[in-house]
C-alpha positions as CSV (number, residue, x, y, z in Angstrom):
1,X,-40.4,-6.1,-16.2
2,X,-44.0,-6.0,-15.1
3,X,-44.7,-9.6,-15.9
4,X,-41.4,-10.6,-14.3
5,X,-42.2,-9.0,-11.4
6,X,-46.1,-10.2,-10.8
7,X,-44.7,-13.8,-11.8
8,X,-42.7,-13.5,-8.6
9,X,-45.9,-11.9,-6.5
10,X,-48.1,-14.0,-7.8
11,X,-45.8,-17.5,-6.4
12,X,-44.8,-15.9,-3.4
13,X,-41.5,-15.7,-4.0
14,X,-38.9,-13.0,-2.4
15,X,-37.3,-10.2,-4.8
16,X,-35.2,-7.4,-4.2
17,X,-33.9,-5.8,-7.4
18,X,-34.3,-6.2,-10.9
19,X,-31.5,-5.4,-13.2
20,X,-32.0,-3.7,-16.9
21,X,-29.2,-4.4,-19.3
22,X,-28.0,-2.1,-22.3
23,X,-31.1,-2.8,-24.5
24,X,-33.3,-0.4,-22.2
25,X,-31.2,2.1,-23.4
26,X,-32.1,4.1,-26.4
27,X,-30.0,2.7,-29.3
28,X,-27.6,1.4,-26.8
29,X,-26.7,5.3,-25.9
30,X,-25.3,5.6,-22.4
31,X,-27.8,7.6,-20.3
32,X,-30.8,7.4,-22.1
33,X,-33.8,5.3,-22.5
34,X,-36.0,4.2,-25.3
35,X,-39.0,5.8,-24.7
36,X,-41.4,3.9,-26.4
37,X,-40.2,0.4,-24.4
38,X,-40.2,2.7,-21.2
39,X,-42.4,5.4,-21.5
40,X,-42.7,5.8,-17.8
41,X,-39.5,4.6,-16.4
42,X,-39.6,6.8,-13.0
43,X,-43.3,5.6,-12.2
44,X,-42.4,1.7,-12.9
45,X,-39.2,2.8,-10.5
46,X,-41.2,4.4,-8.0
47,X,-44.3,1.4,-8.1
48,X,-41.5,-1.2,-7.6
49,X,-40.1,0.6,-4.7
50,X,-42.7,0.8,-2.8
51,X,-43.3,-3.2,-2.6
52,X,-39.3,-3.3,-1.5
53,X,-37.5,-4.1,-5.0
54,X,-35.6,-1.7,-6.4
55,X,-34.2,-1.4,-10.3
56,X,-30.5,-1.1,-11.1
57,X,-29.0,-0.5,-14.5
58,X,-26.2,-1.3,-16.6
59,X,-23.6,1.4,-17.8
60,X,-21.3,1.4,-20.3
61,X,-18.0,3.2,-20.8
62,X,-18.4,3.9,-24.7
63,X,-20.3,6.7,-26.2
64,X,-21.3,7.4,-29.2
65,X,-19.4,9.4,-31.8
66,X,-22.5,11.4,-32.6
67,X,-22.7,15.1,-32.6
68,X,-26.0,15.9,-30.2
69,X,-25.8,13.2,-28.1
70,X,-25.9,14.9,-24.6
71,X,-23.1,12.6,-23.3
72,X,-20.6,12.9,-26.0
73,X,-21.3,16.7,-26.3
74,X,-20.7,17.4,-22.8
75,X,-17.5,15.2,-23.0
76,X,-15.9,16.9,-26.0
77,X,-16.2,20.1,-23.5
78,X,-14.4,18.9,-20.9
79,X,-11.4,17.1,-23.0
80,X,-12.8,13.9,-21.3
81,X,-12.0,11.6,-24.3
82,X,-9.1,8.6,-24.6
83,X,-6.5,10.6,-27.3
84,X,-3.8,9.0,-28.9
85,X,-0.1,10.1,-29.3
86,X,-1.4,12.8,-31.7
87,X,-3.8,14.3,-29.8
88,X,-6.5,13.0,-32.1
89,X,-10.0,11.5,-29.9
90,X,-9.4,7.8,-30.3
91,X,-12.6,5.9,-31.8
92,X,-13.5,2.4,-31.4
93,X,-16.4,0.4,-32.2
94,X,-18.9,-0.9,-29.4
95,X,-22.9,-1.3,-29.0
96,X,-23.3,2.0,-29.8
97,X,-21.4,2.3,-33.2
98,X,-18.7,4.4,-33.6
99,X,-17.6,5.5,-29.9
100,X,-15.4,7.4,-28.1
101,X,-14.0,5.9,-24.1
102,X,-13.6,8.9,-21.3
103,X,-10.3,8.6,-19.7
104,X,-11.2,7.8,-16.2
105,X,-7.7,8.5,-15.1
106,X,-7.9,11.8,-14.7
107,X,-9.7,13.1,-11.8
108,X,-11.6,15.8,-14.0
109,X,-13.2,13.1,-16.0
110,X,-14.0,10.8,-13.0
111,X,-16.0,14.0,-11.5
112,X,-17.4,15.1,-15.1
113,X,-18.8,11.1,-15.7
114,X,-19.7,10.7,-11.9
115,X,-21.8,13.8,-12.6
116,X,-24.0,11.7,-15.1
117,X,-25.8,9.1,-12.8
118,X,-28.0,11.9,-11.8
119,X,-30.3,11.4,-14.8
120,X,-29.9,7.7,-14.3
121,X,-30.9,8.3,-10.5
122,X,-34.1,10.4,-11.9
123,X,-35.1,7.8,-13.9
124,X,-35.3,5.9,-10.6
125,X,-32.6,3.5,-10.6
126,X,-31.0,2.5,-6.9
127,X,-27.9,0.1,-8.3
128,X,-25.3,0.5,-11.6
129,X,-23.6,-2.6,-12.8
130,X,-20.8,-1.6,-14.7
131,X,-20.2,-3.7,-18.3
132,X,-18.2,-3.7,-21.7
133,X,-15.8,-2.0,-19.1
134,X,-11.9,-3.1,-20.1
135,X,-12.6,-1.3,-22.3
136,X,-14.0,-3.6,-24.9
137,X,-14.1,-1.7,-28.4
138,X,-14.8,-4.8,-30.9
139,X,-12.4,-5.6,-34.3
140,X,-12.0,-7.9,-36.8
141,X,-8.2,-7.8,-35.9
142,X,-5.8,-7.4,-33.0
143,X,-7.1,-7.2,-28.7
144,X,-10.6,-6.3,-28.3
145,X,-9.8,-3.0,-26.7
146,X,-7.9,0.1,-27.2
147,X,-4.6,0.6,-29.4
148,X,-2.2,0.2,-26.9
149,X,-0.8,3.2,-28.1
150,X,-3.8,5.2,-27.0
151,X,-2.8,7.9,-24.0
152,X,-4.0,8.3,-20.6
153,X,-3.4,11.0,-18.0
154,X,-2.7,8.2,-15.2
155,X,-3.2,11.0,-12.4
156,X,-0.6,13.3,-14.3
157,X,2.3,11.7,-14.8
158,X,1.7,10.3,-18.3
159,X,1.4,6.8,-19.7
160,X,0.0,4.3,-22.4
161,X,-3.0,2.2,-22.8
162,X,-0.7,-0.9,-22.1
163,X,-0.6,0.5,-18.5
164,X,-3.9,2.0,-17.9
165,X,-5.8,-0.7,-19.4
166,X,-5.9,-3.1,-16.0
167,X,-7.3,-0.1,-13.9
168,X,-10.1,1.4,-16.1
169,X,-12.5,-0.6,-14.8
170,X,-11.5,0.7,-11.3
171,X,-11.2,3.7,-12.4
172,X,-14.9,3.7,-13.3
173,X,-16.1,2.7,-10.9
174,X,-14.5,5.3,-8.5
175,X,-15.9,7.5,-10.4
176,X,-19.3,6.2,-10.2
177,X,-19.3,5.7,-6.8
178,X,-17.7,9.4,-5.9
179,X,-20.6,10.4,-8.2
180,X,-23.0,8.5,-6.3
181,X,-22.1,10.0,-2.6
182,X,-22.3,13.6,-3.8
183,X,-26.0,12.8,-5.3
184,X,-27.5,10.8,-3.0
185,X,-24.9,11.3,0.6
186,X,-28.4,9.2,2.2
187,X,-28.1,6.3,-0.1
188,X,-24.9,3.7,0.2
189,X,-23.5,2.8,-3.5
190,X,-24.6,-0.1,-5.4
191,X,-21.7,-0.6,-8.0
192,X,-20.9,-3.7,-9.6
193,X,-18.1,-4.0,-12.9
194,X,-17.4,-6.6,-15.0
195,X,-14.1,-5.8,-14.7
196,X,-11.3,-4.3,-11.8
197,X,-8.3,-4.2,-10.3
198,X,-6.5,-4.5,-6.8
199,X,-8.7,-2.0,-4.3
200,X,-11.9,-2.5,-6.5
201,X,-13.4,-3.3,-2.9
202,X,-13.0,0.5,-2.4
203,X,-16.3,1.1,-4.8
204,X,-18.4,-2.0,-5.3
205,X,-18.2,-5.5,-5.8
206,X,-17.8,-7.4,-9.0
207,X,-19.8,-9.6,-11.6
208,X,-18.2,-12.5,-13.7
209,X,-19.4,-11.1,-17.1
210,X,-21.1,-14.0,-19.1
211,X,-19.9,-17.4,-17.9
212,X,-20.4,-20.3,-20.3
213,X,-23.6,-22.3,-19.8
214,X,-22.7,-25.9,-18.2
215,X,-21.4,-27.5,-15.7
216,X,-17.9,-26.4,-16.0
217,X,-19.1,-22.5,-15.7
218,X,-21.1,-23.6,-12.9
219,X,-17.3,-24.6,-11.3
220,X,-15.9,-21.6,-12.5
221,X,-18.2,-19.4,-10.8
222,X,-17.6,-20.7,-7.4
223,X,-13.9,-20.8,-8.1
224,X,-14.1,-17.0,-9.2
225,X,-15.9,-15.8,-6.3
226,X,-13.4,-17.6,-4.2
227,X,-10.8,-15.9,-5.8
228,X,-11.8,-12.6,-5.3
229,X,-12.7,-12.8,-2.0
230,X,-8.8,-13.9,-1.3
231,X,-7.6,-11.1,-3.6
232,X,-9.4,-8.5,-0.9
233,X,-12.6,-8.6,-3.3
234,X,-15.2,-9.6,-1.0
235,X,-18.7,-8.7,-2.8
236,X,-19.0,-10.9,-6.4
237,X,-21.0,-14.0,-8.0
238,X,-22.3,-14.6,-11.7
239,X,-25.3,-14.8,-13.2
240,X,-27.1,-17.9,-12.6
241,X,-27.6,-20.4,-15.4
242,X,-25.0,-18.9,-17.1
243,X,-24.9,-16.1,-20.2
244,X,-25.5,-18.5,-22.9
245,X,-27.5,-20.9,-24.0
246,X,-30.6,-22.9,-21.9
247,X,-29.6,-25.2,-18.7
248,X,-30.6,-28.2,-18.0
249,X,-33.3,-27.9,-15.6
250,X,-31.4,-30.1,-12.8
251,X,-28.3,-27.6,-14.2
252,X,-30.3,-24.3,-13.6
253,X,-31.5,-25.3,-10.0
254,X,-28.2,-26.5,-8.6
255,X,-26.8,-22.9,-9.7
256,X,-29.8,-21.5,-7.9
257,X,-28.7,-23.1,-5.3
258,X,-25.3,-22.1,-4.7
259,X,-26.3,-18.5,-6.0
260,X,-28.4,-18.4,-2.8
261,X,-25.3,-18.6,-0.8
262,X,-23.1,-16.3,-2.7
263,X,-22.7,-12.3,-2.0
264,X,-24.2,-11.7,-5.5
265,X,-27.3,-13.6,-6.2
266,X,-29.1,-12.9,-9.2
267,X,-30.8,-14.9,-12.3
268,X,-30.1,-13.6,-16.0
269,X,-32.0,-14.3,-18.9
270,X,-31.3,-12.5,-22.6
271,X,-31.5,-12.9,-26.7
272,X,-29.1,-15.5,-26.4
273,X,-30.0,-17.4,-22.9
274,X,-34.0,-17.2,-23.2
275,X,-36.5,-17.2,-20.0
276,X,-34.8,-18.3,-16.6
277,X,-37.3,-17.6,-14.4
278,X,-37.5,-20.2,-11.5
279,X,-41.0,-21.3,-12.4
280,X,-40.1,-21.6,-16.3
281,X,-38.2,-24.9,-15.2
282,X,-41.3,-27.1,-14.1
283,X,-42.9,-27.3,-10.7
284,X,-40.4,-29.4,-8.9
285,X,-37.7,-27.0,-10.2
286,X,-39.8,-24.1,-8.5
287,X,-40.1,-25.8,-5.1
288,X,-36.8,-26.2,-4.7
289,X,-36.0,-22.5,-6.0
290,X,-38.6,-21.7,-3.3
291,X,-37.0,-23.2,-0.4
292,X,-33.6,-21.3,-1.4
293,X,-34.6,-17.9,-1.6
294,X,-36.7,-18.7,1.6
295,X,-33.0,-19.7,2.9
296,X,-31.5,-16.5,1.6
297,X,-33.9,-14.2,3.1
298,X,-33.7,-16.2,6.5
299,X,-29.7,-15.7,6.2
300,X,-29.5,-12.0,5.6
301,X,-28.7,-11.0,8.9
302,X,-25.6,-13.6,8.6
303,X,-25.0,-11.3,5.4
304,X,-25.0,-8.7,6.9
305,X,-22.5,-9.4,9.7
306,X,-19.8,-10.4,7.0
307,X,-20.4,-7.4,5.2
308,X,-19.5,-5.7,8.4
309,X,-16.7,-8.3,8.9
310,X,-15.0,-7.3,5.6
311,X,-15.5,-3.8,5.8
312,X,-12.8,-4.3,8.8
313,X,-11.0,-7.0,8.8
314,X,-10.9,-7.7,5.0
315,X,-12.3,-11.4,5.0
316,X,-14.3,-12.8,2.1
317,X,-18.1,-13.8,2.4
318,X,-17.4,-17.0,1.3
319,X,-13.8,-18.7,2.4
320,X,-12.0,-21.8,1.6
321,X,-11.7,-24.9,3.9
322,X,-8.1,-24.0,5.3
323,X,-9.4,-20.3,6.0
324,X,-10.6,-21.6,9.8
325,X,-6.7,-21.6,11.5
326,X,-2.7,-21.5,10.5
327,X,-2.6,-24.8,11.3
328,X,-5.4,-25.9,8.3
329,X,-3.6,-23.3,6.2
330,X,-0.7,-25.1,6.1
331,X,-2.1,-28.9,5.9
332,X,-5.3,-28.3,4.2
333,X,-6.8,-30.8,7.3
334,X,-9.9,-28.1,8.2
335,X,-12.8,-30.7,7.8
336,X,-10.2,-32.8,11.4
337,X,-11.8,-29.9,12.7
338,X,-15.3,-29.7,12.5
339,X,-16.6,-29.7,16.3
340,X,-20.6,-30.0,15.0
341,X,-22.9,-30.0,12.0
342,X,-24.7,-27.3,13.0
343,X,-27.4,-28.0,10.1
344,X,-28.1,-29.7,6.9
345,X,-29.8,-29.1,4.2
346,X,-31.9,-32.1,2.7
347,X,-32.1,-29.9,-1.1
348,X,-28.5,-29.5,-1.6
349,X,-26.1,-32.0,0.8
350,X,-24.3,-28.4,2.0
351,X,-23.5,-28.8,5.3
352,X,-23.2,-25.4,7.8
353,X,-20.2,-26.3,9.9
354,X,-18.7,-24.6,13.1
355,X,-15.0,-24.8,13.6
356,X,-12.8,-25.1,16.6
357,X,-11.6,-22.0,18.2
């Protein structure tokens, strides 16, 4: 992290979080971390806060089946575990091992696992991103998830996995951000989730989960954050370069490109994608990078204002062509009505436009 960090510094290039995945946990164990990779988690937190960047960490519905883990302890004592038609604790298999999924349906689990981000707060962390989150409990056989059979308390009234599956993820993350305002009322919620539901807007934003590396995920990303933003989900993007794989230089920069006008803008590197820092791409590469974070810190005030915008009105960041009057919704004719290029970037051929009133 330290490297990543001075590698930035050290090229003069603008950062404002840095995101730990499930491998700084301690044998992927929710709420915990490995001690001897991060002996001194709060003072890394604490250093990188002071020079304006701030750490956020992945969270992960399953915990593990294990007798003195903290998490699934506390759990077992609250009845916060997915049971099925027998009343027997469901199991699946994630990261962890054998694991057990808390039934955020029911508003005494939400508050019990909202209750947990304290330690990950102590530890320093500002942001959550929300992962493995469907839930995703692995097999050599049937849906990568829970037996449909499994039960949920669906705020009382009763009901299967089949139903509760699409709003677990939501569920989650009202918890966590519920959590969130009653530990830290001073701090807005930084949620993200891989996955959600209708009102997911309510909590945080979402992530695209790995998209395939290429040019066709490239596509997809702008097409999913276009999406969501007409489905009332205004704050999402994916990880640039994609989750898999190494770009293609000329690939990797015209992904950094568009990521610098997208709500969610962040790079991603892992076992299976390698480096992806800006500067690991050649010089050129890193000019060009340069130039569009420059961009993206000049446009945060625009940023901003549709933050503000959505928050009331409900309008995406980033909107389609035909979004600009109900006569281009209905013909599809928006660019008839550009009035000015207002600028135009050399790097990228994206052209700001103002519309007609």
């Amino acid at each position: 992290v330290r490297r990543t960090v001075a590698g930035y510094v050290e090229r003069g290039l603008p950062l404002d979080a840095v995101h730990l995945g499930a491998g700084h946990y301690d044998g992927h164990r929710v709420f915990t971390v490995d001690q001897e990779r991060f002996p001194k988690l709060p003072v890394l937190a604490e250093e990188l806060r002071r020079d304006g960047i701030r750490l956020v960490s992945a969270v992960e519905p399953a915990v593990r089946a294990e007798t003195g883990d903290a998490v699934y302890d506390g759990g077992g004592a609250v009845d916060a575990f997915v049971r099925d038609a027998r009343g027997r604790t469901v199991e699946g298999l994630a990261w962890a091992g054998e694991s057990v999924f808390p039934d955020f349906t029911h508003a005494r689990v939400r508050a019990w696992w909202g209750g947990l981000y304290r330690e990950r707060l102590e530890r320093g962390f500002a942001g959550f991103w929300h992962g493995m989150n469907e839930p995703t409990s692995f097999g050599a056989f049937g849906e990568p998830t829970l037996p449909r059979s499994a039960r949920h308390a669906l705020e009382g009234r009763g009901g299967d996995h089949r139903e509760a599956h699409n709003v677990y993820a939501l569920c989650m993350a009202r918890s966590a951000y519920e959590g969130l305002r009653e530990l830290a009322p001073e701090e807005r919620p930084f949620v993200l989730s891989r996955s959600g539901w209708a009102g997911l807007q309510r909590y945080g934003g979402a992530w695209s989960g790995d998209v395939a590396t290429g040019w066709p995920g490239l596509r997809a990303s702008l097409s999913l954050v276009l999406g969501l933003g007409l489905c009332g989900v205004p704050y999402s993007g994916s990880d640039v370069g994609g989750g898999d794989g190494g770009p293609s230089p000329e690939l990797y920069l015209r992904w950094f490109q568009l990521g610098a006008y997208l709500p969610l803008f962040r790079t991603y590197e892992g076992p299976r994608a390698g480096r992806r820092e800006p500067w690991e791409f050649g010089a050129e590469v890193l000019e060009h990078a340069r130039v569009a974070l420059l961009e993206r810190r000049r446009l945060l005030p625009y940023f901003v204002t549709l933050a503000h915008l959505a928050r009331r009105t409900g309008a995406p960041y980033v909107r389609p062509l035909w979004w600009g009057s109900p006569e281009d919704r209905a013909s599809g004719a928006c660019v008839e009505r550009v009035t000015s290029i207002t600028a135009q970037s050399p790097w990228t051929g994206f052209r700001t436009r103002r519309y007609g009133e």
